[in-house]
VOPALUM-273993 format. One record per residue (C-alpha): x, y, z. Coordinates in pm, whole numbers, plus 50000, padded with zeros to 5 digits. Each point is the difference from the previous one (the first is absolute). Example, Ala and Ser with C-alpha at 12.3 -4.5 7.8 and 13.67 -1.06 7.14 Angstrom:
<recs>
512304955050780 501375034449934 
</recs>
This chain:
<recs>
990093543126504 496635012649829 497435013750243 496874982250014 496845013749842 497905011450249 497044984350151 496755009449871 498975011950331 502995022949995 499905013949692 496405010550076 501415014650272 502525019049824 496895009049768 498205020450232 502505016350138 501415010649654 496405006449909 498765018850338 502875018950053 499545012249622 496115007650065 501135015550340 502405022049788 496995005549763 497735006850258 502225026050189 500945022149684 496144998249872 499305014350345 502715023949998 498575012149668 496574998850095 501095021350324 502365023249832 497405006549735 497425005850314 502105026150105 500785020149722 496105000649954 499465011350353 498785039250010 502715020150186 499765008550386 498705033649971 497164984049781 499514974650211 499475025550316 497295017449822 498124973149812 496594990850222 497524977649945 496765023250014 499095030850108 500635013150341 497485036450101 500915013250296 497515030650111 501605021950238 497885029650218 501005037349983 502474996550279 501504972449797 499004975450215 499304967249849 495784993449994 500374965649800 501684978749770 498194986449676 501344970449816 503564986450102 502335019150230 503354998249901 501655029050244 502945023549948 503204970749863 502564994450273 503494995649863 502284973450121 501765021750244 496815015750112 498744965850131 500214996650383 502174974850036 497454977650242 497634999049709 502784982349777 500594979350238 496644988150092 498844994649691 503744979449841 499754978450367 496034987549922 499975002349613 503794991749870 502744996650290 502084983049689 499885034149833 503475009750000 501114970649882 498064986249719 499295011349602 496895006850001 498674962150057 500774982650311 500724963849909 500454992450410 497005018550110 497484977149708 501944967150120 498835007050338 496775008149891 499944965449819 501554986050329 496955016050202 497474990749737 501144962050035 500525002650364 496135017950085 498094989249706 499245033649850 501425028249918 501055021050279 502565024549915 500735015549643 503444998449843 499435035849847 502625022550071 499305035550009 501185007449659 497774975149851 497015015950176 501495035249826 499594980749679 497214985550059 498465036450144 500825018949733 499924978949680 497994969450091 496344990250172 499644976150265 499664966249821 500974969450144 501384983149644 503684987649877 499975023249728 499325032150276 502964985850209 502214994349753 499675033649829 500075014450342 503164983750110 501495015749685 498925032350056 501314997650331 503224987749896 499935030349713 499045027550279 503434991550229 501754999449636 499105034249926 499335017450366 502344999750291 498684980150352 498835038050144 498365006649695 497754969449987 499305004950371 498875032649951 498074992949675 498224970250269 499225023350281 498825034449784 497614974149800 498404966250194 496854996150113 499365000850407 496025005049978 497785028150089 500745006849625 503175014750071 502814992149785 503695005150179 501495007350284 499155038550013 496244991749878 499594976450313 501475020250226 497855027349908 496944981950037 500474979750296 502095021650235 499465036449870 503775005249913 502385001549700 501734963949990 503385015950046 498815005350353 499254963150060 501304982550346 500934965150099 495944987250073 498985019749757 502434983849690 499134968350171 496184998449965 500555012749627 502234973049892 497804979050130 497175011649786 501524988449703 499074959150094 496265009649998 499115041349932 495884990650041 500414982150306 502905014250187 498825035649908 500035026750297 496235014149799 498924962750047 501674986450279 502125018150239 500684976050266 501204974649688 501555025149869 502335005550329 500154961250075 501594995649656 502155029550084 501464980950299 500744970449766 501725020449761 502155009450338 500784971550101 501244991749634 502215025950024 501684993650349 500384961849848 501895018249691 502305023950215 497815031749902 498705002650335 501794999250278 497834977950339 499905034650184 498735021549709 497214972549956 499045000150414 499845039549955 497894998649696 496785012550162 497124992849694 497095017550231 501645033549975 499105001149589 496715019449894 498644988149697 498385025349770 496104992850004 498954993649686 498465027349792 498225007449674 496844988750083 498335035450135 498465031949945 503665007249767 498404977049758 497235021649919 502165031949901 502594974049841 496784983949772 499115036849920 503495010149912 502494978449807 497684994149686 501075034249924 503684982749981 498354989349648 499585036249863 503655016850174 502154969349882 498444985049748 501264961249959 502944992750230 501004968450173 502745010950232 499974996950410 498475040250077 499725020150326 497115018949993 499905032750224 496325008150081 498175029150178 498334978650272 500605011150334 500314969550256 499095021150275 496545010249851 499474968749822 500254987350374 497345026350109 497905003849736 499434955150002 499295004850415 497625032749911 498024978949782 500014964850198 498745019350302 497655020349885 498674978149719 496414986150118 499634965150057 498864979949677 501775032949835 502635006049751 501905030750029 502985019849756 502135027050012 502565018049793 501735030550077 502235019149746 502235028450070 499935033749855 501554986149643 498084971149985 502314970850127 498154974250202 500715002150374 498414970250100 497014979149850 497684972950147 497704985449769 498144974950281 500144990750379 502694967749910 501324992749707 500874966150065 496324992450030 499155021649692 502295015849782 497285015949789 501115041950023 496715016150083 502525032049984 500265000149611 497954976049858 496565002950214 497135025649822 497605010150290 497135029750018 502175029550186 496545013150115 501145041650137 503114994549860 498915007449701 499405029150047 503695011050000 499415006549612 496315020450019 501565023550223 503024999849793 498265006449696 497615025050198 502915023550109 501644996249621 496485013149941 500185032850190 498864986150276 501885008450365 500304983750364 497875032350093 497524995849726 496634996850132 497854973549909 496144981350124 499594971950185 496964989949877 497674969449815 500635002149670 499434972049704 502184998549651 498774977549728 497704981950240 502604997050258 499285012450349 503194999950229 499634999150350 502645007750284 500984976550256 498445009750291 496485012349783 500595034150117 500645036249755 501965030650144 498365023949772 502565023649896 503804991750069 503325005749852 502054977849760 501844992450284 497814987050225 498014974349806 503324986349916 501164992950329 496044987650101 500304983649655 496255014549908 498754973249732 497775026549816 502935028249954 501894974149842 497154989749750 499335039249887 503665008949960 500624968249783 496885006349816 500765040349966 503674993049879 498694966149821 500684963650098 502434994749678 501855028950151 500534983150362 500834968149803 503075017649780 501465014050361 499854963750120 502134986249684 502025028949978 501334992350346 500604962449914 496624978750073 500784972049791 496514986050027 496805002349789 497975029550088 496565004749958 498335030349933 496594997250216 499055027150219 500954974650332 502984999349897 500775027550200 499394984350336 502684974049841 497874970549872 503564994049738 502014974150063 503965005550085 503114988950127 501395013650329 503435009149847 498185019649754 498585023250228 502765004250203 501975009949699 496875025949957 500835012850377 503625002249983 499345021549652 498105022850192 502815004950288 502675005949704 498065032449950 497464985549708 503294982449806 499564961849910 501994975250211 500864965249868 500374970650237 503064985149986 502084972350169 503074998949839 503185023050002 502524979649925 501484966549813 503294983549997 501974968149953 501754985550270 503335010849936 498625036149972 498935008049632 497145025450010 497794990349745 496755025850106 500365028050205 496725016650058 500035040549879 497885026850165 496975013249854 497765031450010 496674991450042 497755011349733 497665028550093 496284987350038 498465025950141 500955036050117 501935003450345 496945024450142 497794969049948 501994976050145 500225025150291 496185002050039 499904960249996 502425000450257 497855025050189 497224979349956 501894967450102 501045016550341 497005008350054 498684963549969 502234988950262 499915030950288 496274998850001 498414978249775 499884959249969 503574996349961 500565010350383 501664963750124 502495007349737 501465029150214 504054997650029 500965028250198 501235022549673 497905014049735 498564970249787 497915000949678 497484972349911 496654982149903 498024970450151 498014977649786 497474977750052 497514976849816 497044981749978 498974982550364 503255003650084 501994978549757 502805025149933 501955018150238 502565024849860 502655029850129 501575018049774 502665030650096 503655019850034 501595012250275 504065010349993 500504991249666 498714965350042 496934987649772 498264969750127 496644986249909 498104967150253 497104979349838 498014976650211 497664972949952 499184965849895 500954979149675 496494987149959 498655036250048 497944990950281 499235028750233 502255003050301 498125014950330 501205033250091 502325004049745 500265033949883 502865024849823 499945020850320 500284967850228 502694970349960 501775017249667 500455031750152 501524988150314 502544973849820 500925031149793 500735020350304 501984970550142 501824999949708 500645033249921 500985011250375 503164973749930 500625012149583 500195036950098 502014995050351 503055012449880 498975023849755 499895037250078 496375012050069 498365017549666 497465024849969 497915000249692 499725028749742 496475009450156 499165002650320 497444978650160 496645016550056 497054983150217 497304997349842 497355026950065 497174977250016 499764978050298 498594969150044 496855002150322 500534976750271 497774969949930 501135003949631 503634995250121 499084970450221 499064982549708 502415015849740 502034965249966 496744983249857 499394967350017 499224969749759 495895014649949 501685033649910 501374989749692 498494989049657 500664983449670 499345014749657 497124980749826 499844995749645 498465031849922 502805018750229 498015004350250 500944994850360 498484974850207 499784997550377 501014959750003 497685003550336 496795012549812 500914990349646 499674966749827 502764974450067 501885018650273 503604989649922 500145003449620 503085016749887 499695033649774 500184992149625 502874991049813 501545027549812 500774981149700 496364996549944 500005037049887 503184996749767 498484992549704 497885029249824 500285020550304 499045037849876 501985016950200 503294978449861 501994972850202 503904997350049 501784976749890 501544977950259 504134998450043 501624967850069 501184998450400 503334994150079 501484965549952 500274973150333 502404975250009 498244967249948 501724965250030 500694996049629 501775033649982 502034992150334 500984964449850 501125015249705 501795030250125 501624974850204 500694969549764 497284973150112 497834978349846 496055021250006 497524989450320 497125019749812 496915018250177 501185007950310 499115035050056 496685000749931 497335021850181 497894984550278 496954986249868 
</recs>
């Protein structure tokens, strides 16, 4: 018998299947081609490993110790076997317990996420499996479109076609994000817990896999008792999954983990601002993760920031920097807190050195003929109009070169710059690397230029290398992560500046200073060379001196230049450079200098001595004749002296021209360096 037709009902049946199962078909080879094409497009796993997103600075000190991380932090990459095995399974039991068993996508895991969804309301759990959050890691942003999860879910499917289930895992764990800026497993470790992430334990792995849900929020930096309450979820996940057993999870103890405190934000930051703009001149361009190996000392940086919080006046700013014998940076503050101001008074500041100064007359003096034994008068005397007067008002008569050093004698100063000639003082002060203009003016010798603090100790330390010119630096050497040197930093010989038997005599001179003269509270217990300075009503404080090999210069005072009672070179400067110093040269043998120290043969009387520290009325400001002005008996008391620029142009005795100071790190060059969009302005000077 013929079969009947079919109904119309069935034969639309029929129809779709036919027609579905043909678009199913259809649909299943276009997505095996899209996938397999995926695949073959996919980089390799070795390029994978090393590709990063931006770039990841991490400064290390001398000792290798790590001072702070810039940009990123990726870590050292863990390979599969590597991984503690309580880290795999914390993070597969919260973020994919379906691992093992899927392609890539989950199609369980996003029906129960649509279950949930129509069960709650809202979304409440992702169907994501860890692949796809590879794919979407590496190759994809964070949008929450179609077209982003469909291209994700075929990268996800093309990443388990081309990479076995160990390598994707360890692709997942070297590379996600778990906050704090740290990117991986070894990265987070590092930062939270102090410890490569090989070394991770059971709470440990826990509270990182729990990161991954929220980074900002669950963050040990942001939150640490989150941070440990999401931990416990993540355990309990794992005893529900069979990676935990009910007694490991009792035993877990979460209050015996220490959290590294967060860092970055201190003194470091002034030396690191100071130092890796050079990075621009040793590398050129370069865009890869780099370790950078620095001369900073932790253990001075940590004395020389408590030398110059305690002893800084209140209402005062204070900055050190000490170098060692070849110039690298020991440790350098440029301000009492840099979180409060990050403005480095230490390199960028130009302030009046007041007796300083005088470093280069009595350089230039003894390059002159001149000797420590030389004898010279104390006595008035007036140069172009200009009548210098010494602190305490007094004149010895007749001394020795030596003694109106270490009494710093006002008038000596003024007739051996005039006698060897003020252009002459002014070449010594460039030759030994003032940076700043210099003006030509007979008060210039009692220090009425302008300079930066690192400048002069550079001019200090050149004198303790026997007269040969010292450059500050701050970095030895620069490397990738996995280990390519790409600067190493090469030893120089200083250029001769001036001869060794004048550096000898400054030395002399410089001892002589501190034994007996105003740079007494500076006193270590070993033979020290070095010069106080002071200014105007006491708005600039300043030490300046070597000791053991060790270089290290202290400037005090306010932003706004306002005077600051009782400060004084020989006062608060002096003793945070002896606090320093007694910690810089503790474990260094004991060194004499080339000359002997000799007292002074001229001795201060009693009542002079009594008032030898001065005070605020003993001190004056250069009017705009040169002259100096008792601010108690002149006009306008607390004017400062004149600016030395005003003498630059036509100036017949010739002006330097000024050198540009070394670079700081300001926030465009840090976003850059490290890959960020540019904040703009924020280093600026205090107003």
């Amino acid at each position: 018998m013929p079969k009947p037709k079919p109904t119309g009902f069935r034969l639309f049946i029929r129809r779709l299947f036919v027609w579905g199962g043909s678009l199913a078909v259809l649909g299943a080879l276009s997505l095996v081609i899209a996938v397999a094409l995926a695949a073959n497009s996919l980089p390799e796993f070795d390029e994978l490993k090393a590709s990063q997103n931006e770039q990841m600075i991490v400064v290390r000190a001398r000792d290798g110790t790590e001072l702070v991380t810039l940009g990123p932090s990726y870590g050292k990459w863990i390979a599969a076997p590597q991984i503690p095995q309580v880290m795999k399974d914390a993070i597969l039991s919260t973020e994919d317990k379906r691992y093992h068993q899927h392609i890539g996508v989950d199609p369980i895991g996003i029906a129960r996420s649509f279950y949930v969804r129509y069960r709650d309301g809202r979304w409440r759990q992702g169907g994501s499996t860890i692949t796809q959050q590879l794919a979407r890691t590496v190759f994809l942003n964070n949008s929450r479109t179609f077209a982003r999860k469909l291209r994700e879910a075929v990268l996800a499917l093309a990443l388990e076609w081309k990479f076995s289930k160990d390598q994707v895992l360890e692709l997942y764990l070297n590379k996600v994000y778990f906050g704090g800026g740290a990117y991986g497993i070894d990265s987070a470790s590092r930062k939270f817990f102090g410890h490569p992430g090989t070394e991770l334990n059971l709470p440990e792995a826990a509270i990182i896999a729990g990161l991954v849900k929220a980074p900002s929020h669950y963050s040990p930096t942001a939150d640490a008792a989150a941070a440990v309450g999401r931990g416990k979820v993540v355990l309990g996940l794992m005893q529900e999954n069979g990676k935990a057993s009910a007694a490991q999870v009792a035993a877990t103890d979460f209050k015996g983990i220490k959290f590294v405190s967060e860092g970055g934000q201190n003194s470091v930051r002034y030396f690191t601002d100071w130092a890796l703009p050079q990075l621009d001149l040793l590398l050129g361009d370069n865009d890869q993760p780099i370790e950078v190996w620095t001369t900073l000392d932790p253990r001075l940086q940590s004395a020389a920031t408590d030398a110059i919080q305690r002893f800084a006046p209140g209402g005062a700013q204070g900055a050190l920097v000490s170098m060692d014998r070849d110039g690298a940076v020991l440790a350098m503050v440029g301000g009492t807190d840099y979180v409060t101001s990050n403005y480095n008074r230490a390199i960028n500041a130009v302030r009046q050195p007041g007796s300083a100064w005088k470093l280069f007359v009595y350089l230039a003096a003894l390059e002159a003929g001149y000797t420590p034994a030389s004898e010279v008068v104390d006595e008035p005397v007036t140069i172009q109009g200009w009548s210098p007067r010494n602190s305490n008002g007094a004149f010895a008569g007749q001394i020795d070169v030596r003694t109106a050093f270490a009494y710093s004698k006002n008038t000596v100063a003024a007739q051996l710059g005039n006698e060897v000639g003020f252009s002459a003082v002014a070449a010594v002060a460039r030759r030994f690397g003032i940076s700043t203009p210099i003006s030509t003016v007979p008060s210039m010798v009692l220090g009425s230029n302008e300079v930066r603090l690192i400048d002069m100790t550079r001019a200090f330390a050149s004198v303790a290398a026997q007269g040969k010119a010292i450059e500050p630096y701050g970095i030895v050497r620069v490397a990738t992560t996995d280990g390519k040197v790409l600067y190493q930093r090469q030893a120089k010989d200083g250029t001769a500046l001036v001869s060794p038997n004048v550096a000898n005599g400054m030395t002399d001179l410089l001892q002589s200073a501190v034994a007996t003269g105003t740079g007494a509270a500076a006193q270590i217990g070993r033979p020290v060379a070095g010069k106080t300075g002071t200014t105007t009503s006491n708005k600039d404080g300043w030490f300046l001196g070597f000791s053991s090999g060790v270089t290290t210069g202290v400037w005090m005072g306010r932003d706004d230049s306002r005077p600051v009672a009782g400060l004084q070179g020989g006062t608060a400067p002096a003793r945070a450079f002896a606090s320093y110093m007694k910690i810089a040269v503790a474990g260094r043998p004991v060194e004499k200098f080339q000359t002997e120290m000799t007292a002074p043969a001229w001795k201060l009387d009693s009542e002079d001595e009594a008032n030898f520290s001065g005070s605020p009325e003993d001190y004056y400001y250069v009017d705009e004749n040169g002259n100096l002005i008792e601010p108690t008996r002149g006009q306008g008391g607390d004017r400062p002296g004149p600016d030395p620029r005003d003498d630059q142009v036509g100036d017949p005795n010739g002006t330097l021209e000024p050198v540009a100071p070394p670079a700081a790190a300001n926030e465009d060059f840090l976003n850059e360096a490290t890959g960020k969009k540019s904040a703009g302005g924020q280093n600026r000077p205090p107003q």
